[in-house]
PAZAGU-759768 format. One record per residue: x, y, z of N, C-alpha, C in turn. Coordinates in steps of 0.02 Angstrom, whole numbers, plus 50000, padded with zeros to 5 digits. Layout:
N
XYZXYZXYZ ...
! end
This chain:
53
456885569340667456425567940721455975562040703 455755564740655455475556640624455635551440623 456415550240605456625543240622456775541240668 456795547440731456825544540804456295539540823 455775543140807455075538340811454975533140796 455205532340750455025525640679455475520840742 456145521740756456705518740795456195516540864 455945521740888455755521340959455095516040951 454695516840900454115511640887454185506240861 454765503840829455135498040796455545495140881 455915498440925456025496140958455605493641029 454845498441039454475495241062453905491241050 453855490240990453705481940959453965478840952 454725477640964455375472640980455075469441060 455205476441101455045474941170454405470541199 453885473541128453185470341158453195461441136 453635461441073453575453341059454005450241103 454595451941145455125448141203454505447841250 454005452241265453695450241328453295445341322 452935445141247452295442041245452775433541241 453265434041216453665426341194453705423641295 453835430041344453995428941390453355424241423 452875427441400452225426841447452025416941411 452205416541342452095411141332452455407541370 452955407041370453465401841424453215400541489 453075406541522452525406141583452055401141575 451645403841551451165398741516451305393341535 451765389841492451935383741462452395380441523 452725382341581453045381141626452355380741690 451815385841693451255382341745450805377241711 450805376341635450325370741630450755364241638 451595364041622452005358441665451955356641728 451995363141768451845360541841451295360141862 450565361141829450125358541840449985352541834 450355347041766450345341941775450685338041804 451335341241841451825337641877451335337941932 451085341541977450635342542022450245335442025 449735338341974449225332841944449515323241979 450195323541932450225316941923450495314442003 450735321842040451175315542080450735316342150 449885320542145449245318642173449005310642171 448905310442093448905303042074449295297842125 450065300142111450455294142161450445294342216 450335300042242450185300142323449505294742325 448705296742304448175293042314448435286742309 448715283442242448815275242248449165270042300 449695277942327450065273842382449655274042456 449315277942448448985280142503448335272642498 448345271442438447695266342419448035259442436 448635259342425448875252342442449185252742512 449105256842555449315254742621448805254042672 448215254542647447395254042676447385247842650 447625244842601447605237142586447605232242651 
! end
């Protein structure tokens, strides 16, 4: 019975590090499209700035 446990708590600290690796990627995929966002705000304003030229 005991080593059911040991198994079942070894395999849900397996589970908890796949999520937390998951949540980084998240992460790391909205601070990309925050700057894809970001930058192509930027290109909109400049074009928007050179046709008021």
């Amino acid at each position: 019975m005991e080593d059911q446990v040991d198994l079942l708590g070894v395999q849900l600290m397996h589970l908890v590090d796949m999520m937390d690796a998951k949540l980084d990627r998240i992460e790391l995929n909205q601070e990309h499209l925050k700057e894809m966002i970001n930058q192509r705000l930027i290109d909109i304003e400049k074009q928007e700035g050179t046709k008021s030229v």
